[in-house]
N, C-alpha and C positions, 0 to 999 in steps of 0.2 A: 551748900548744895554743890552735890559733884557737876562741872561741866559738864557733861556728857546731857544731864539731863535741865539742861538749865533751857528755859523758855526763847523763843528765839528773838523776840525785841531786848534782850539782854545782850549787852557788847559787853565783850573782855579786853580793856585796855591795858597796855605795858604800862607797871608804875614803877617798875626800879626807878626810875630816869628820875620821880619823882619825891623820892626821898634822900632823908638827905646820906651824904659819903658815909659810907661804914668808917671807923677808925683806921682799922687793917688795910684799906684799897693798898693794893701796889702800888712802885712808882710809875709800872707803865702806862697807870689809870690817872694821875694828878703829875703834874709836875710843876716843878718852881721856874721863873726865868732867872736869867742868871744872876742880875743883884737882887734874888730872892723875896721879893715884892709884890709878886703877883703870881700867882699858882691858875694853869690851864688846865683843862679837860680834854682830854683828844675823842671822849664818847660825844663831847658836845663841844664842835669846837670854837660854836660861836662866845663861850660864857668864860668870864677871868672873874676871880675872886682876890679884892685886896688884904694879903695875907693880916697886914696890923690891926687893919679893923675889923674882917671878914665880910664886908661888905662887897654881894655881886655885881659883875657890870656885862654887860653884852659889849661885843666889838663885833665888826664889820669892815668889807674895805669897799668902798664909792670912789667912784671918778680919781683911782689911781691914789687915793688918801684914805689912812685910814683910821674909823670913828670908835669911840669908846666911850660911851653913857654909865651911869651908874644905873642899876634897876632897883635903888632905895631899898636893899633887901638885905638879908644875912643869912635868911634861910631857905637851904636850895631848894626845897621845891616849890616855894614861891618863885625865886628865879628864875627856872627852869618853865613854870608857866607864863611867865612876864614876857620870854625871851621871842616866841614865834610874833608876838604883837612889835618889838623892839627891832626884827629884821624884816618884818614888812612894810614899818612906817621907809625906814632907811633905804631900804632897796627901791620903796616906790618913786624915791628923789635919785635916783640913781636911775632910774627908768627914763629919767628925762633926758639925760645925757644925748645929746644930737651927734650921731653918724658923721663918720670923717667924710669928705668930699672924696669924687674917687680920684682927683689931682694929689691928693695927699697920701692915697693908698697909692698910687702910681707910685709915688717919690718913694715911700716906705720899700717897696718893689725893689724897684733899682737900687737902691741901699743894699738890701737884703741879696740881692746877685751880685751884687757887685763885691762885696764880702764872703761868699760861700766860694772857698777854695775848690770843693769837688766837680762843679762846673768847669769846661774849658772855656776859652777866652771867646772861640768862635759862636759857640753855644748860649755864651752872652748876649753877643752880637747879634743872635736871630733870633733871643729873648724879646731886646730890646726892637727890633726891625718890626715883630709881632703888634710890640707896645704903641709903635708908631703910625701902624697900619689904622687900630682899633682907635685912636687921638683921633685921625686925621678921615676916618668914615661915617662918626658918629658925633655929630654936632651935638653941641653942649651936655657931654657927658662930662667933663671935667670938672663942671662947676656942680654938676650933682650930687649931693647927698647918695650914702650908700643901699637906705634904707627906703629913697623915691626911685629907685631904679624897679621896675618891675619885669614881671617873666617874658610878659608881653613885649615889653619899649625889645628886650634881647633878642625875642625871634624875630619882631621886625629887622629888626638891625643885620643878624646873621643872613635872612632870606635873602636883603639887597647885596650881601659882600661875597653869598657863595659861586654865584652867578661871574664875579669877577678877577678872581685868585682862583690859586690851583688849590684839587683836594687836598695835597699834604701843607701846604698854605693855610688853607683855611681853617683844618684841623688843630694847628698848633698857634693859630691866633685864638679860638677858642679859648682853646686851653689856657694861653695867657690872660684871657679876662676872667677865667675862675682864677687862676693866681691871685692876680693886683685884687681882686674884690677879697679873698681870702686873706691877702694882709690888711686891707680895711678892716676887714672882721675882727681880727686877733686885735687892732688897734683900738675898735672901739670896749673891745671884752675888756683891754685894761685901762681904759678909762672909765671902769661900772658901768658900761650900757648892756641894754638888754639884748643878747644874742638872738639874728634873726637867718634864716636862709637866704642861702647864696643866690640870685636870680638867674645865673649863667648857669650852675647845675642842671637848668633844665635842657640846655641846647644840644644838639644831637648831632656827632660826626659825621661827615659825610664819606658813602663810599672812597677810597682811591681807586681810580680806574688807571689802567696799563698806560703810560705813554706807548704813542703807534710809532714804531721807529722806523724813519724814512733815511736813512742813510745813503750816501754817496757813492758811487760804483766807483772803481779805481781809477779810470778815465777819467769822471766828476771831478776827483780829488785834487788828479794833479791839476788837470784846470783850475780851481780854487785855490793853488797854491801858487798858479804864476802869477793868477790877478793879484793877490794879494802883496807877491813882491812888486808888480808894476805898479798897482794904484793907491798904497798903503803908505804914501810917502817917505822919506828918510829910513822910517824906522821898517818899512817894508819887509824888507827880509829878515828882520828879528822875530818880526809878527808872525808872517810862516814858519820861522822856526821852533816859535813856539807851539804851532797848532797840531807840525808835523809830530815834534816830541809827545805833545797828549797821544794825540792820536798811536802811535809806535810803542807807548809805556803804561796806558792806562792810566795814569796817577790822576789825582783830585788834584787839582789847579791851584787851590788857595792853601792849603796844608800840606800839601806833600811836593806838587814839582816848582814851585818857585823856589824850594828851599834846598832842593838836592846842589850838589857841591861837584868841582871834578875830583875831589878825594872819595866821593861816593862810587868814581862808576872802577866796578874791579876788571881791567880788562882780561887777567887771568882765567879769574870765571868763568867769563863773558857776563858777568851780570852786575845791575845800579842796585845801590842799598839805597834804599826810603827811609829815609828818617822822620820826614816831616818837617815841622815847624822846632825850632830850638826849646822853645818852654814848653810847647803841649803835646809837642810829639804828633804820632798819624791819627786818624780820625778814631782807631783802636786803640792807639796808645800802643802800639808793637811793628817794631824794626821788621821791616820784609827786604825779599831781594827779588827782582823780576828781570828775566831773558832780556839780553842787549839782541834783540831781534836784525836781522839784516838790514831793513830799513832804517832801524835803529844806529845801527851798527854806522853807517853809512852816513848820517846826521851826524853824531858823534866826531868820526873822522873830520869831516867839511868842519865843525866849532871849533875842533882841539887845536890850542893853540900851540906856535911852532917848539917848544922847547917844555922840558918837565919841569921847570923851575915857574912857569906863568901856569903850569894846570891847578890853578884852587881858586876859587872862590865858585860864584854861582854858575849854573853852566848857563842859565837862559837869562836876556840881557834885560826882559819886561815880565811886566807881572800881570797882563792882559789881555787878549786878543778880540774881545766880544764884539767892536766894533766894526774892525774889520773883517772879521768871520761874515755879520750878517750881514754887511756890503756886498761883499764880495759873493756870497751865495745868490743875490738879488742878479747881480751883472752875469752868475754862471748860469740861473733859472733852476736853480738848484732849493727845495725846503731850506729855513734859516736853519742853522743848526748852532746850540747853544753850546756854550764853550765844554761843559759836563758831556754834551751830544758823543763829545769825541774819545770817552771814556767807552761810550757802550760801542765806538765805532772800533777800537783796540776789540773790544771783548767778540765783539759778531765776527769778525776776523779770522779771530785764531781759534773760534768755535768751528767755521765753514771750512776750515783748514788743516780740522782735524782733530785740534788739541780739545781733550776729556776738559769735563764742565766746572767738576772739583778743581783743576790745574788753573784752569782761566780764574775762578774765584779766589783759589788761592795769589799768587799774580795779585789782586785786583786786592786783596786787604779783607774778603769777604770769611767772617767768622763760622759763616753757616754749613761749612760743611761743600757749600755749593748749591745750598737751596734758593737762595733766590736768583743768582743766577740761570739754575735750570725754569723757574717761572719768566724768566725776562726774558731767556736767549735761547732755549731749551727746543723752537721753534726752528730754530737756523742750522740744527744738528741734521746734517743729510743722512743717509746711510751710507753712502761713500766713506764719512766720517769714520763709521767704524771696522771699514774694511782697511782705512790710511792707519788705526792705533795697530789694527792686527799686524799688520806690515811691518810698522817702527816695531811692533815688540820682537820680529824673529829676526829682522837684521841689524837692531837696536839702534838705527837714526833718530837723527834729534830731532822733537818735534819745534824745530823753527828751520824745518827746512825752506830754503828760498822758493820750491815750488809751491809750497803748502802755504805761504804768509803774502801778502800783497795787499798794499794801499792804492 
């Protein structure tokens, strides 16, 4: 009976599968292993036939080992029927296999960053910083199975910790619990367990809202600067000196200006090459050069030491000021202002003073063009601004003229 007209309680089942190899099959259809022993099928790849005897056997792989039964047959399409009953008994004992704890996926985690070269070292750092956060908020999740974790226990969890971290915090904690859960996952796949969804998948980022920037008026500042060499003990005036360099160069504090050198600044130029950190480089990964500003200029001078044979090594003598910053803001009555704070205080500066928004981003190591910066600072552009670029352009003054820059 042609299909076409065949009654519809009639199925058409594929029986190639079910007969046995034509002679002629290809080799890309059967093949031998290499002492010759045992011939696969890649159409079915659960079934081997032992070539001596011709007898089939099903294989499979459970809990990271792998099984191979005989299916008492020779003739494939017995085989081939024996076979779906032969990976379902197998796979149901493999069903059993119990979910890694997520202290074990944690570990597997850290392993796995800690060996992937294309991460940088700091990015690790606030991997792990993430890892620590999610340990130390969420009681006995450690000892939990991956598989007792549910969607629910997560958005409890997230509710109480958005409320206490920043958005971009809390966002890239997230994120780090679908990781660590996601190396659980892959860990129990190869120990034969039954894959199940991620419970963190369901959690949902939260907006980023604008930090409101309350910055320093020039007066503020230098007050800020004296307290901090009078009440900053010993190291007092290293402490300002580091706050004033943020603040005069823009650089990111932990990658780029602890690490600048006095072989970096070209007095010829007038300008400091950023290298960054020795092995990872700047937060781009690319060498920039920024305006030795007058302010700048003028710090510079006061460090340099008396002779060119002492100018090398680092120019700043510490590698942090956060404590004395927000002292000293508390004694001026001044917002705290975070050591980063004094990155956007460099940028609102030479934006209010004239310099184009693209120039400031550039400067600042920013890839975009200038786009985020016109979102952050884009506010602080007067129109005065643009009558000061008209000006430098007809009688081509630099834009860091001393009237136009001020801390």
């Amino acid at each position: 009976m042609h299909p076409c007209f065949a009654p519809r309680n009639i199925r058409f089942v594929q029986t190639d599968l079910l007969q046995d190899p034509p002679r002629g099959r290809k080799k890309r259809e059967q093949q031998l292993s290499k002492n010759g022993k045992w011939r696969s099928f890649p159409r079915v790849p659960n079934l081997l036939q032992y070539v001596s005897s011709g007898i089939y056997f099903g294989k499979v792989k459970i809990g990271g080992k792998k099984i191979r039964l005989s299916l008492e047959t020779d003739v494939w399409s017995v085989a081939v029927g024996k076979l779906p009953d032969f990976l379902k008994t197998n796979r149901l004992k493999g069903s059993k296999t119990q979910a890694p704890k997520f202290m074990d996926a944690a570990e597997r985690f850290r392993k796995e960053l800690d060996n992937d070269s294309s991460i940088k070292a700091r990015s690790k750092e606030y991997r792990l910083l993430c890892l620590e956060k999610i340990e130390s908020t969420w009681a006995g999740l450690s000892e939990k199975h991956l598989n007792e974790i549910t969607t629910q226990e997560c958005s409890n969890w997230a509710a109480g910790l958005s409320d206490k971290i920043a958005s971009h915090y809390f966002n890239n904690t997230i994120g780090t619990l679908r990781m660590v859960i996601d190396c659980g996952l892959r860990m129990h796949k190869e120990n034969g367990g039954d894959p199940f969804e991620n419970p963190a998948m369901s959690l949902k980022r939260v907006k980023v809202t604008q930090k409101h920037l309350q910055l320093p008026e020039p007066s503020q500042f230098k007050e800020l600067l004296d307290n901090i060499r009078r009440k900053s003990g010993g190291w007092g005036a290293r402490v300002a000196e580091m706050v004033e360099f943020l603040a005069y160069s823009g650089t990111r504090i932990n990658s780029e200006a602890i690490w600048i050198n006095w072989e970096d600044v070209d007095w010829q130029r007038n300008e400091i090459i950023v290298r960054g950190h020795p092995e990872t480089g700047t937060k781009n990964s690319e060498i920039r050069r920024i305006p030795i500003l007058p302010n700048m200029e003028e710090l510079l001078k006061r460090l340099k030491p008396k002779t060119e044979a002492e100018c090398v090594g680092r120019v700043l003598k510490v590698k942090q000021c956060s404590a004395a910053l927000n002292r000293a803001c508390d004694d001026v009555g001044i917002k705290r202002l975070a050591q980063h704070d004094l990155r956007h205080l460099f940028a609102t500066r030479c934006i209010e003073a004239g310099v184009d928004i693209p120039t400031v981003a550039r400067w600042m190591g920013h890839k975009d063009g200038g786009a985020l910066a016109m979102k952050t600072y884009g506010h602080r552009q007067s129109p005065e601004a643009t009558v000061r670029r008209q000006v430098r352009t007809v009688i081509q003054e630099s834009p860091m003229d001393q009237r136009w820059l001020y801390f």
